[in-house]
PADRENZA-763972 format. One record per residue: x, y, z of N, C-alpha, C in turn. Coordinates in steps of 0.02 Angstrom, whole numbers, always signed. Layout:
X Y Z X Y Z X Y Z;
...
This chain:
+4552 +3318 +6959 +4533 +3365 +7011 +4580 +3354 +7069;
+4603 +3418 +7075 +4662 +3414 +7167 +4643 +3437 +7222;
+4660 +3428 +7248 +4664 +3462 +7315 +4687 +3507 +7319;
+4676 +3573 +7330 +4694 +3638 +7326 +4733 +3651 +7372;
+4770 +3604 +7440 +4795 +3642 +7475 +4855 +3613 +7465;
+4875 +3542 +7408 +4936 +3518 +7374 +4980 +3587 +7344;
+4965 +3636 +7329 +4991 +3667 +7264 +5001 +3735 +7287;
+4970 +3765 +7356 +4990 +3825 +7360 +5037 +3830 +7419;
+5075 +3796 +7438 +5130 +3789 +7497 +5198 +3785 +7473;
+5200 +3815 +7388 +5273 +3816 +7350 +5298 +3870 +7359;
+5260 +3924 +7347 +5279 +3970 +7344 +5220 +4040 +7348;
+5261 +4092 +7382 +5179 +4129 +7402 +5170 +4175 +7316;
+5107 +4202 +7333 +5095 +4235 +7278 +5129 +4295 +7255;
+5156 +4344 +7308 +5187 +4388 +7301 +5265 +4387 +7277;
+5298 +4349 +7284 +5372 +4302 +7277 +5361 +4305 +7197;
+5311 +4251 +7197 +5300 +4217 +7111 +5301 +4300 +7075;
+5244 +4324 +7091 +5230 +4394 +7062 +5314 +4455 +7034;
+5326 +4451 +7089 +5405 +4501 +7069 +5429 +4454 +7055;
+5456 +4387 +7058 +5503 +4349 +6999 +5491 +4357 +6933;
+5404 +4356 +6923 +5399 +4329 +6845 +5334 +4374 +6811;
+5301 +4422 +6843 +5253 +4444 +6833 +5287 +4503 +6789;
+5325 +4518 +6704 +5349 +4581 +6708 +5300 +4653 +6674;
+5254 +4614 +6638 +5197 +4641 +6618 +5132 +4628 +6643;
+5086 +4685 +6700 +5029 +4681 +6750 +4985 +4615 +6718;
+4968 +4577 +6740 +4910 +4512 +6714 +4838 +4574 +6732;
+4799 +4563 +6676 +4737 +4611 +6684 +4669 +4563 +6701;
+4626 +4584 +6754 +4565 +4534 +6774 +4531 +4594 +6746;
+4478 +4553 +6706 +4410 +4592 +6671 +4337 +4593 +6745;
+4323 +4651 +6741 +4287 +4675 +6808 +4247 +4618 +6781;
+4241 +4576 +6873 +4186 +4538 +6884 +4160 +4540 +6973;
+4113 +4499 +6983 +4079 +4510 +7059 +4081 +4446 +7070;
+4134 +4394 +7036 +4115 +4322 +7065 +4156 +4313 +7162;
+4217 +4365 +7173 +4221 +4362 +7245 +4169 +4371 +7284;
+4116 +4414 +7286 +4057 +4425 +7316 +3995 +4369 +7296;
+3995 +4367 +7224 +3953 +4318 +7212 +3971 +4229 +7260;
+4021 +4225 +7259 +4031 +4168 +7269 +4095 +4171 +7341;
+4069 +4175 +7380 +4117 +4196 +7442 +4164 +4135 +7459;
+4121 +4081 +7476 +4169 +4018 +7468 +4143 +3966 +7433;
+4181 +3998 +7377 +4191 +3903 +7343 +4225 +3835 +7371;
+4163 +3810 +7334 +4203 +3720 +7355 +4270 +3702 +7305;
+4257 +3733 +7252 +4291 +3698 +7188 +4324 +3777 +7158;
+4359 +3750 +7133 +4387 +3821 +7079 +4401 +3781 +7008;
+4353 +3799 +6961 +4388 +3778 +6885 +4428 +3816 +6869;
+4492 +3802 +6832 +4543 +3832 +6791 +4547 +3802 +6728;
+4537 +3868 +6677 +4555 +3830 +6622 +4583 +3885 +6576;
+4636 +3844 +6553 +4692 +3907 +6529 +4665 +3875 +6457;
+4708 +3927 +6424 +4684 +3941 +6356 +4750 +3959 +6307;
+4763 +3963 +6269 +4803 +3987 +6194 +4779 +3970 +6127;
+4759 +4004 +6102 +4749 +4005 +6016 +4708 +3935 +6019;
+4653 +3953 +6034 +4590 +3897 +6041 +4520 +3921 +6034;
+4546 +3963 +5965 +4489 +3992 +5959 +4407 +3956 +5919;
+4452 +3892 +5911 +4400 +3861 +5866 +4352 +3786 +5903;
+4389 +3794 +5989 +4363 +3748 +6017 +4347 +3792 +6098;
+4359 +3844 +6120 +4353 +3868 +6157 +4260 +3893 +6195;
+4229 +3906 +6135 +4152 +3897 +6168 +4135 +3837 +6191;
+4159 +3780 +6153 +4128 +3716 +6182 +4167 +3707 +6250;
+4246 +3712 +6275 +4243 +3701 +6326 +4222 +3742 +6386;
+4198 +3828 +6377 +4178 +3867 +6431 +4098 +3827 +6443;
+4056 +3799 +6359 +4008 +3788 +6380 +3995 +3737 +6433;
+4047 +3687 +6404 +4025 +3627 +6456 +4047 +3621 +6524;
+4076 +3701 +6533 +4087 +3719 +6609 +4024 +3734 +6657;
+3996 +3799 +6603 +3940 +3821 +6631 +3890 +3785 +6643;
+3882 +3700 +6606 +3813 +3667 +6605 +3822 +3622 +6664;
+3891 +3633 +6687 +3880 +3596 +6771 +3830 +3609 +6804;
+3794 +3528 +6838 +3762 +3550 +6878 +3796 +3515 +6938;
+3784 +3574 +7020 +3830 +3550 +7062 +3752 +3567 +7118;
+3802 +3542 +7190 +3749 +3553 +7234 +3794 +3586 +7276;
+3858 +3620 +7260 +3905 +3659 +7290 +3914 +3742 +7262;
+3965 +3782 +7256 +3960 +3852 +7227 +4038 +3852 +7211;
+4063 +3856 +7133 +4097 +3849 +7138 +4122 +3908 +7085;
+4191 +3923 +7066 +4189 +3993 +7026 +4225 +3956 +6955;
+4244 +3991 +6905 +4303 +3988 +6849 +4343 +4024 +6812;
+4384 +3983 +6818 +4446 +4041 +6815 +4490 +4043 +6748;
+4473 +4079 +6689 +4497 +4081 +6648 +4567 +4141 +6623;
+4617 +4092 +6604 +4681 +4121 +6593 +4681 +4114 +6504;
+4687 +4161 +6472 +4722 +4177 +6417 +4770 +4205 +6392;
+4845 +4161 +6389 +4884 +4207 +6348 +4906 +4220 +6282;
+4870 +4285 +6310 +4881 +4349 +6247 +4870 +4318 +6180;
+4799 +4270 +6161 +4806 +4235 +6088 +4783 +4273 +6031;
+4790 +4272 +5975 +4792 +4323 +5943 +4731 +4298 +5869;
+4712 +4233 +5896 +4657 +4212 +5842 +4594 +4218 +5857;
+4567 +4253 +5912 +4506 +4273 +5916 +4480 +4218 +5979;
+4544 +4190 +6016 +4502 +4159 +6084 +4507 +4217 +6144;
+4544 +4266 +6124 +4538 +4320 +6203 +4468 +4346 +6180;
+4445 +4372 +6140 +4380 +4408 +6122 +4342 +4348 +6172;
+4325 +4293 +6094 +4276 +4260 +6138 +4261 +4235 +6215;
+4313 +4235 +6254 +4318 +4225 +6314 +4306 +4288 +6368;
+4319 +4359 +6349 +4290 +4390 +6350 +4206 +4428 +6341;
+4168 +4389 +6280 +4107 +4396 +6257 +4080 +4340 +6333;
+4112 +4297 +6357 +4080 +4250 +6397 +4078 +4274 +6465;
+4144 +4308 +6465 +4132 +4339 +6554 +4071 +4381 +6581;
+4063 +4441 +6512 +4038 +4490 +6510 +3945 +4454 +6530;
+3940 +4425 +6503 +3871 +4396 +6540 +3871 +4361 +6582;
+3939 +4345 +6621 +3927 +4298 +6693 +3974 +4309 +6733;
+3969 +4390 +6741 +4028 +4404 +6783 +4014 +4371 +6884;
+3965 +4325 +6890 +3937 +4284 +6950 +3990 +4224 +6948;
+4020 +4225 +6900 +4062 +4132 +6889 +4119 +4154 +6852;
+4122 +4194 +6822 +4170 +4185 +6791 +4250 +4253 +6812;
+4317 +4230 +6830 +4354 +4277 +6846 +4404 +4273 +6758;
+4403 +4333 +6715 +4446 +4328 +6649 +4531 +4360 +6674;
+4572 +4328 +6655 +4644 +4349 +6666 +4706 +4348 +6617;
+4692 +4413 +6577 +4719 +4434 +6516 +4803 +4430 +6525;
+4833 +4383 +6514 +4887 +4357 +6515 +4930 +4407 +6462;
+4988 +4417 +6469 +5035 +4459 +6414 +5094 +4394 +6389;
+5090 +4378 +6330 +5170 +4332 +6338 +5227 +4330 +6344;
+5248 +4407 +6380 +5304 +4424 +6414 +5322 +4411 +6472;
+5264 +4357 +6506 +5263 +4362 +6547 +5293 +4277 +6548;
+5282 +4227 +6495 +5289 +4161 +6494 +5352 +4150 +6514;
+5366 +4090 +6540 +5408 +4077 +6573 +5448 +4018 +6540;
+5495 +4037 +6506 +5534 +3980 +6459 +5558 +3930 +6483;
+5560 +3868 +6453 +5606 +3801 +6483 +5627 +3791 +6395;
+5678 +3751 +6415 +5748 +3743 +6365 +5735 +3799 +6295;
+5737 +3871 +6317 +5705 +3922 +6279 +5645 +3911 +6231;
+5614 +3883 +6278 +5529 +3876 +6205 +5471 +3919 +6271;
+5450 +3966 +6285 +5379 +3981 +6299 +5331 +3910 +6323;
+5335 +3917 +6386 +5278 +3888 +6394 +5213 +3918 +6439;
+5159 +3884 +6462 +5095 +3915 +6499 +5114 +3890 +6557;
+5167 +3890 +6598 +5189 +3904 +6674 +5148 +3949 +6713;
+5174 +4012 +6678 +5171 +4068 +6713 +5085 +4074 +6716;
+5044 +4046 +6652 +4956 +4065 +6682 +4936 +4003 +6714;
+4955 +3973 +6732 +4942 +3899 +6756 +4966 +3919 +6828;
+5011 +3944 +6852 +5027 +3954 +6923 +4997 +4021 +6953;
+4987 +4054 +6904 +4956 +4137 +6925 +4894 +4101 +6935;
+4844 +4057 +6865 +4776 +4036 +6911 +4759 +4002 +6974;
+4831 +3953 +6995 +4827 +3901 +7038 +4818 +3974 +7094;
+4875 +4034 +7102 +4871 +4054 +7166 +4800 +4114 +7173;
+4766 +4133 +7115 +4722 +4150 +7120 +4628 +4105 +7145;
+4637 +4046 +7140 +4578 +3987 +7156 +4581 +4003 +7228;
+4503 +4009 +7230 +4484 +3997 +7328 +4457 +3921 +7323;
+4459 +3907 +7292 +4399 +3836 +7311 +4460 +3763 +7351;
+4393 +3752 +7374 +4442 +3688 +7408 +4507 +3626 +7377;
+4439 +3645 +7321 +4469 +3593 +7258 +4475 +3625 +7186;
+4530 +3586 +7143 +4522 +3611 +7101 +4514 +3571 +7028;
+4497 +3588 +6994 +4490 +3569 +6921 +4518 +3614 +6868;
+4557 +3560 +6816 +4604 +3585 +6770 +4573 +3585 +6703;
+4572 +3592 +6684 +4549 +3592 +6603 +4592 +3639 +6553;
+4587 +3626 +6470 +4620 +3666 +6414 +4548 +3692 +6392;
+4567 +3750 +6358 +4520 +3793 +6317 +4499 +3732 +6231;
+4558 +3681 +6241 +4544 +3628 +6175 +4488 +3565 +6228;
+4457 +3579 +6273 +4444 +3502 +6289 +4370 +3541 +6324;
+4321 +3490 +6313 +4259 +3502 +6339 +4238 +3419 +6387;
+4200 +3449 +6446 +4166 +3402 +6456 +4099 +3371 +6434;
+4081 +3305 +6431 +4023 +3274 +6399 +3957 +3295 +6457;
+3974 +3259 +6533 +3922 +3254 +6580 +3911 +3316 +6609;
+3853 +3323 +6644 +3831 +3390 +6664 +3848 +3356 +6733;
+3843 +3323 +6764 +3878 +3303 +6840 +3942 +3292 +6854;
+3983 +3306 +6779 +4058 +3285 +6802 +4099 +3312 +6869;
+4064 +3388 +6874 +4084 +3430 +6947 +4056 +3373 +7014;
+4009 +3379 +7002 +3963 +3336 +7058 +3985 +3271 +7097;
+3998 +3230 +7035 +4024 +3171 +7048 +4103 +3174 +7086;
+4135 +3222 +7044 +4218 +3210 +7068 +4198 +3240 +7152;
+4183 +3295 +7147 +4182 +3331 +7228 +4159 +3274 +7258;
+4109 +3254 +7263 +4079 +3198 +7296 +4104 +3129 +7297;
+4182 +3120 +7252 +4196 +3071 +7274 +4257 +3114 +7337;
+4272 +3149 +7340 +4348 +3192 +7366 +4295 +3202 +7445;
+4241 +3216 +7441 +4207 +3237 +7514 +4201 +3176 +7545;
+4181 +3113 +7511 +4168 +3040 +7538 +4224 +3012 +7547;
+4287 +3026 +7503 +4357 +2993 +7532 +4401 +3024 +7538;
+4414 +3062 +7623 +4457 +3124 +7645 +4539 +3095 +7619;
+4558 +3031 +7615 +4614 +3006 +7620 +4643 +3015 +7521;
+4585 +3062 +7510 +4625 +3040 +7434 +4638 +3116 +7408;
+4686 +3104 +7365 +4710 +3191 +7367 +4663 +3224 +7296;
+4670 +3157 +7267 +4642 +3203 +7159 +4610 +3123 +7150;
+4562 +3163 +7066 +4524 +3098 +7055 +4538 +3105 +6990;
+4533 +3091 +6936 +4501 +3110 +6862 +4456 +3030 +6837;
+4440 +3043 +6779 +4401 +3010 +6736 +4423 +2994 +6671;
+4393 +2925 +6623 +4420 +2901 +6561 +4391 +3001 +6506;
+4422 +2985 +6468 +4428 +3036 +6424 +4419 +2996 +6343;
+4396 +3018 +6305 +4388 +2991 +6234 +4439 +3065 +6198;
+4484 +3048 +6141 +4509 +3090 +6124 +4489 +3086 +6043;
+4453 +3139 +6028 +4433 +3161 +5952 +4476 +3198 +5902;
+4476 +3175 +5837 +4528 +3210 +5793 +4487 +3264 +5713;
+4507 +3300 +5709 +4468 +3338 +5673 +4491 +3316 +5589;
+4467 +3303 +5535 +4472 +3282 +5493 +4496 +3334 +5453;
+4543 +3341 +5420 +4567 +3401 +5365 +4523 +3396 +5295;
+4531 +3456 +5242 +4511 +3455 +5202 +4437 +3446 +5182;
Protein backbone atom coordinates (compact mmCIF):
# COMPACT_ATOMS: atom_id res chain seq x y z
CA UNK A 1 0.00 0.00 0.00
CA UNK A 2 1.43 3.79 -1.07
CA UNK A 3 0.96 6.83 -0.61
CA UNK A 4 -0.90 8.27 -3.31
CA UNK A 5 0.68 11.50 -3.47
CA UNK A 6 4.36 9.49 -4.30
CA UNK A 7 3.13 8.65 -7.86
CA UNK A 8 1.10 11.42 -9.26
CA UNK A 9 3.79 14.34 -9.46
CA UNK A 10 5.47 12.44 -12.74
CA UNK A 11 3.53 13.33 -14.96
CA UNK A 12 -0.02 14.96 -15.44
CA UNK A 13 -2.78 12.96 -16.80
CA UNK A 14 -3.40 14.76 -19.86
CA UNK A 15 0.50 14.62 -21.18
CA UNK A 16 0.40 10.70 -20.39
CA UNK A 17 -3.03 10.58 -22.32
CA UNK A 18 -1.81 12.18 -25.89
CA UNK A 19 1.61 10.37 -25.59
CA UNK A 20 0.19 6.93 -25.20
CA UNK A 21 -3.53 6.79 -25.06
CA UNK A 22 -3.99 5.77 -29.09
CA UNK A 23 -7.14 3.80 -28.72
CA UNK A 24 -10.09 5.72 -26.16
CA UNK A 25 -9.67 3.47 -22.65
CA UNK A 26 -13.60 2.76 -22.09
CA UNK A 27 -15.11 3.16 -18.21
CA UNK A 28 -18.28 0.92 -17.88
CA UNK A 29 -21.12 3.43 -16.44
CA UNK A 30 -20.76 3.50 -12.73
CA UNK A 31 -21.86 6.07 -9.66
CA UNK A 32 -18.83 5.15 -7.49
CA UNK A 33 -17.62 9.20 -7.97
CA UNK A 34 -20.85 10.17 -6.24
CA UNK A 35 -21.10 7.10 -4.29
CA UNK A 36 -17.91 7.57 -2.78
CA UNK A 37 -16.85 11.33 -2.89
CA UNK A 38 -13.70 10.92 -0.90
CA UNK A 39 -11.95 7.97 -0.56
CA UNK A 40 -9.35 7.10 1.89
CA UNK A 41 -7.88 4.27 -0.19
CA UNK A 42 -8.15 3.48 -3.90
CA UNK A 43 -7.71 -0.37 -4.83
CA UNK A 44 -6.19 -1.05 -8.22
CA UNK A 45 -6.12 -4.13 -9.64
CA UNK A 46 -5.14 -4.73 -13.09
CA UNK A 47 -5.86 -7.74 -14.80
CA UNK A 48 -4.80 -9.91 -18.16
CA UNK A 49 -6.00 -13.32 -19.11
CA UNK A 50 -6.94 -14.26 -15.47
CA UNK A 51 -9.79 -15.63 -16.13
CA UNK A 52 -9.48 -18.58 -13.96
CA UNK A 53 -8.41 -16.67 -10.80
CA UNK A 54 -10.03 -13.36 -11.24
CA UNK A 55 -13.43 -13.90 -9.06
CA UNK A 56 -11.39 -14.89 -6.17
CA UNK A 57 -9.35 -11.80 -6.29
CA UNK A 58 -12.41 -9.11 -6.94
CA UNK A 59 -13.98 -11.32 -4.15
CA UNK A 60 -11.54 -10.87 -1.57
CA UNK A 61 -11.69 -7.18 -2.42
CA UNK A 62 -15.24 -6.78 -1.82
CA UNK A 63 -15.14 -8.81 1.66
CA UNK A 64 -13.06 -5.90 3.08
CA UNK A 65 -14.14 -4.75 6.00
CA UNK A 66 -12.95 -1.06 6.57
CA UNK A 67 -14.08 1.77 8.86
CA UNK A 68 -13.08 4.18 5.92
CA UNK A 69 -14.84 4.49 2.11
CA UNK A 70 -12.83 3.43 -0.25
CA UNK A 71 -13.43 2.71 -4.22
CA UNK A 72 -11.80 -0.08 -6.93
CA UNK A 73 -10.37 0.27 -9.69
CA UNK A 74 -10.25 -2.32 -12.15
CA UNK A 75 -8.07 -2.26 -15.40
CA UNK A 76 -8.35 -4.96 -18.03
CA UNK A 77 -6.36 -5.32 -20.98
CA UNK A 78 -8.35 -6.29 -23.66
CA UNK A 79 -8.11 -10.28 -22.40
CA UNK A 80 -9.59 -12.47 -24.55
CA UNK A 81 -10.24 -15.65 -22.14
CA UNK A 82 -13.26 -14.57 -20.52
CA UNK A 83 -11.69 -12.21 -17.62
CA UNK A 84 -13.16 -8.84 -19.35
CA UNK A 85 -16.77 -10.50 -19.22
CA UNK A 86 -16.37 -11.61 -15.78
CA UNK A 87 -15.14 -8.39 -14.48
CA UNK A 88 -17.70 -6.80 -16.10
CA UNK A 89 -20.60 -9.31 -14.63
CA UNK A 90 -18.97 -7.78 -11.22
CA UNK A 91 -19.23 -4.09 -11.87
CA UNK A 92 -22.66 -4.35 -13.12
CA UNK A 93 -23.91 -5.16 -9.53
CA UNK A 94 -21.65 -2.70 -7.70
CA UNK A 95 -21.46 0.09 -9.71
CA UNK A 96 -21.10 1.99 -5.65
CA UNK A 97 -17.27 0.47 -5.60
CA UNK A 98 -16.44 -0.52 -8.42
CA UNK A 99 -14.84 1.91 -11.53
CA UNK A 100 -14.28 -0.98 -14.87
CA UNK A 101 -11.58 0.35 -17.50
CA UNK A 102 -11.69 -1.53 -20.74
CA UNK A 103 -8.15 -1.27 -21.78
CA UNK A 104 -7.35 -1.82 -25.79
CA UNK A 105 -3.70 -3.42 -26.31
CA UNK A 106 -2.85 -0.84 -28.65
CA UNK A 107 -2.53 1.03 -26.27
CA UNK A 108 0.46 -1.09 -24.26
CA UNK A 109 3.42 0.37 -23.97
CA UNK A 110 6.49 -1.77 -25.09
CA UNK A 111 9.97 -2.14 -23.35
CA UNK A 112 12.76 -4.04 -25.22
CA UNK A 113 9.68 -4.68 -27.81
CA UNK A 114 7.57 -7.13 -25.56
CA UNK A 115 4.02 -5.40 -24.41
CA UNK A 116 3.82 -4.70 -21.15
CA UNK A 117 0.79 -3.41 -18.45
CA UNK A 118 2.49 0.16 -18.11
CA UNK A 119 0.10 1.83 -19.83
CA UNK A 120 -3.13 0.26 -17.37
CA UNK A 121 -1.09 0.51 -14.34
CA UNK A 122 -0.41 4.33 -14.87
CA UNK A 123 -3.87 5.20 -16.46
CA UNK A 124 -5.26 3.49 -12.96
CA UNK A 125 -2.61 5.22 -10.76
CA UNK A 126 -3.86 8.74 -12.41
CA UNK A 127 -7.42 7.82 -12.24
CA UNK A 128 -7.40 6.81 -7.95
CA UNK A 129 -8.80 9.62 -5.60
CA UNK A 130 -7.96 7.91 -2.47
CA UNK A 131 -5.29 8.95 -0.24
CA UNK A 132 -3.75 5.72 -0.43
CA UNK A 133 -3.33 3.17 -2.55
CA UNK A 134 -3.41 -0.55 -2.96
CA UNK A 135 -2.03 -2.73 -5.75
CA UNK A 136 -3.09 -6.01 -6.45
CA UNK A 137 -3.15 -8.70 -9.81
CA UNK A 138 -6.40 -10.15 -11.04
CA UNK A 139 -3.99 -13.69 -10.19
CA UNK A 140 -3.74 -12.84 -6.35
CA UNK A 141 -6.46 -12.74 -3.66
CA UNK A 142 -6.46 -11.63 -0.23
CA UNK A 143 -6.97 -14.14 2.83
CA UNK A 144 -8.08 -11.38 5.75
CA UNK A 145 -11.17 -9.40 5.68
CA UNK A 146 -9.17 -6.48 7.64
CA UNK A 147 -6.26 -6.49 5.37
CA UNK A 148 -7.66 -2.78 4.18
CA UNK A 149 -8.14 -1.87 7.81
CA UNK A 150 -5.07 -2.82 9.23
CA UNK A 151 -2.65 -1.35 6.46
CA UNK A 152 -4.65 2.22 6.49
CA UNK A 153 -4.39 2.16 10.09
CA UNK A 154 -0.97 1.49 10.21
CA UNK A 155 -0.21 4.64 7.38
CA UNK A 156 -2.81 7.01 9.65
CA UNK A 157 -0.77 6.04 13.02
CA UNK A 158 2.68 6.49 11.27
CA UNK A 159 2.55 9.84 9.12
CA UNK A 160 6.45 9.35 8.58
CA UNK A 161 6.01 6.18 6.57
CA UNK A 162 5.24 6.27 2.93
CA UNK A 163 3.89 2.21 2.01
CA UNK A 164 3.42 -0.90 4.10
CA UNK A 165 2.76 -4.49 2.72
CA UNK A 166 2.46 -7.89 4.37
CA UNK A 167 4.04 -11.71 4.28
CA UNK A 168 2.28 -13.36 1.27
CA UNK A 169 2.11 -17.33 0.90
CA UNK A 170 2.53 -18.19 -2.79
CA UNK A 171 0.31 -21.25 -4.14
CA UNK A 172 0.96 -23.45 -7.21
CA UNK A 173 -1.71 -25.11 -9.14
CA UNK A 174 -1.08 -28.77 -9.81
CA UNK A 175 -1.32 -29.95 -13.60
CA UNK A 176 -3.01 -32.86 -14.91
Amino acid sequence: MLDANLTRDWLDFQTFSTLHEKVRVEEVPNRVIDAVPNPILSVILVTYQHERYIKSAIESILMQETTFPFEIIIGDDESSDGTRGICHDYAIPYPDWIRLFLHRRANNISVLGRPTGIFQIAYSLFKARGKYLALTSGDDYWCGEKKLETQVSFLEDNPKSSYNYHDHMQLYEQSG
